[in-house]
N, C-alpha and C positions, 0 to 999 in steps of 0.2 A: 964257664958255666957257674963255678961258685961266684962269681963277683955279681954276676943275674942274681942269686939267689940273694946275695946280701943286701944289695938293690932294691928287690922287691920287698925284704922283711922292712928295711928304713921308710919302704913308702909306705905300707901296713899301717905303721906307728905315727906316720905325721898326722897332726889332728886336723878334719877338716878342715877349721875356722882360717888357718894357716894357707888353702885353699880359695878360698870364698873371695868373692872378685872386689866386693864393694866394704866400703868401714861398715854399713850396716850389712851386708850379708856377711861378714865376720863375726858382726855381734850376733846378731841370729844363731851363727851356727857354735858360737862359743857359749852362749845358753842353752844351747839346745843340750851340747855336750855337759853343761852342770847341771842335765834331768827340766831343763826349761824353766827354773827358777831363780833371781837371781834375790840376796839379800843379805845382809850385814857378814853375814858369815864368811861366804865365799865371794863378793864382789872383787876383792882385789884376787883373788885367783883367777876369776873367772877374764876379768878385764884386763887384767896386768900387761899381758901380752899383743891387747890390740893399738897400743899405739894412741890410744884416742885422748883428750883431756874434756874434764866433767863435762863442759860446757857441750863437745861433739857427742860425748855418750847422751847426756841430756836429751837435746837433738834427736838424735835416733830412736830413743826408748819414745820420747814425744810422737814422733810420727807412726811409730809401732803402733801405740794406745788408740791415735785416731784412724789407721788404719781396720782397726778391730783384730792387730792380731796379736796383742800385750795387754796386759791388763795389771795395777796395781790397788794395792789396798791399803784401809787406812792407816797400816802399820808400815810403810812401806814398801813391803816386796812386791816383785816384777816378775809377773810371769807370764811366760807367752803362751798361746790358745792358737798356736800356730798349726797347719795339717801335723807337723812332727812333734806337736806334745801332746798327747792324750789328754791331759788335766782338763777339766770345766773348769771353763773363764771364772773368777774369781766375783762376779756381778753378777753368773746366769739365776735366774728364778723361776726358771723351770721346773716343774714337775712339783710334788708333793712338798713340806717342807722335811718332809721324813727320807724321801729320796734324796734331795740336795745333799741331806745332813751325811748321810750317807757316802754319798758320791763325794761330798768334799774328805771326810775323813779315809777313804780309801785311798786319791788320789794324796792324800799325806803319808801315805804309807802304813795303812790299818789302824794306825795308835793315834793318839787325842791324850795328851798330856802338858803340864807346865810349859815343857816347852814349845809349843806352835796350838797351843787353845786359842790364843788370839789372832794368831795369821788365819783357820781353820772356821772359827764365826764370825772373823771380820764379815765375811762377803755373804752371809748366811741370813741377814734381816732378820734374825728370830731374836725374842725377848731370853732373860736366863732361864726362866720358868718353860718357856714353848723348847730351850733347849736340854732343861730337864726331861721334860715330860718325855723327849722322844728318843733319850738314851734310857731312861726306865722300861719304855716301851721294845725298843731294842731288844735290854737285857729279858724281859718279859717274853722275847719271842723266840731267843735264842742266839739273838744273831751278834749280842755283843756281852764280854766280860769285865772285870772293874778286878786290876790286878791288886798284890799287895801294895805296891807302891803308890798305890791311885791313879796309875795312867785305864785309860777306857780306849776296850780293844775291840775292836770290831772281829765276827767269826764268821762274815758273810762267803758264800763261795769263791767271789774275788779275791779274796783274804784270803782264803784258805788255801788258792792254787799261788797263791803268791809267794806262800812261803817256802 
């Protein structure tokens, strides 16, 4: 009976990706697991482990993008727009630009600072001034704040159950 139990906790803890049948359903599900984003940061954590060399991850991320379920921007990062990542594709232009703007910095995790201002309006098509106008706007409506340190924090409901 404990050797079951110990059995089970060990398969608890294997990470999917280790699971996944194919080099790309490995990759898939080894981004998935780094929140569906991959970039400078975390690439060799996130890849280290699949075995694959640039040229095959290449390859994969490639047919992800033209499949429509990856999407990268012009800063680099890779992110998938797969059923299991919630995030809006990094190109959508849907809805207002005040919604996008929106939706992109929620899906960053409520804050809009130094660091990922430009992962954040890469995919945004808005000038600096249209991306003014509509953090002023924001702040004008209640829905975002400008901390001491200058990061711009969104207080929309999403945001707020988030935390």
């Amino acid at each position: 009976m404990k050797r079951s139990r110990i059995l089970l906790a060990v398969c608890m803890f294997v990470p999917i990706a280790a699971h996944a049948e194919t080099p790309k359903d490995r990759t898939v599900a080894a981004i998935e697991e780094a929140g569906c984003v991959l970039e400078a940061s975390n690439m060799n954590e996130v890849l280290g482990g699949l075995g694959l060399s640039d040229d095959e991850f290449r390859a994969i991320g490639e047919e992800l993008v033209a499949e429509g379920s990856a999407d990268v921007s012009e800063m680099g990062v890779f992110r998938l727009t797969s059923p299991n990542c919630p995030s809006v594709p990094l190109n959508t232009h849907a809805g207002t630009p005040k919604d996008r703007t929106v939706a992109a910095i929620e899906n960053a995790g409520c804050v809009l600072d130094r660091s990922n201002i430009n992962e954040i309006l890469d995919g945004l098509a808005l000038s600096d001034d249209e991306f003014r106008a509509i953090g002023e706007e924001l702040i004008a409506d209640g829905l975002a704040e400008v901390s001491e340190q200058g990061a711009f924090r969104l207080i929309t409901p999403f945001c707020a159950s988030a935390e």
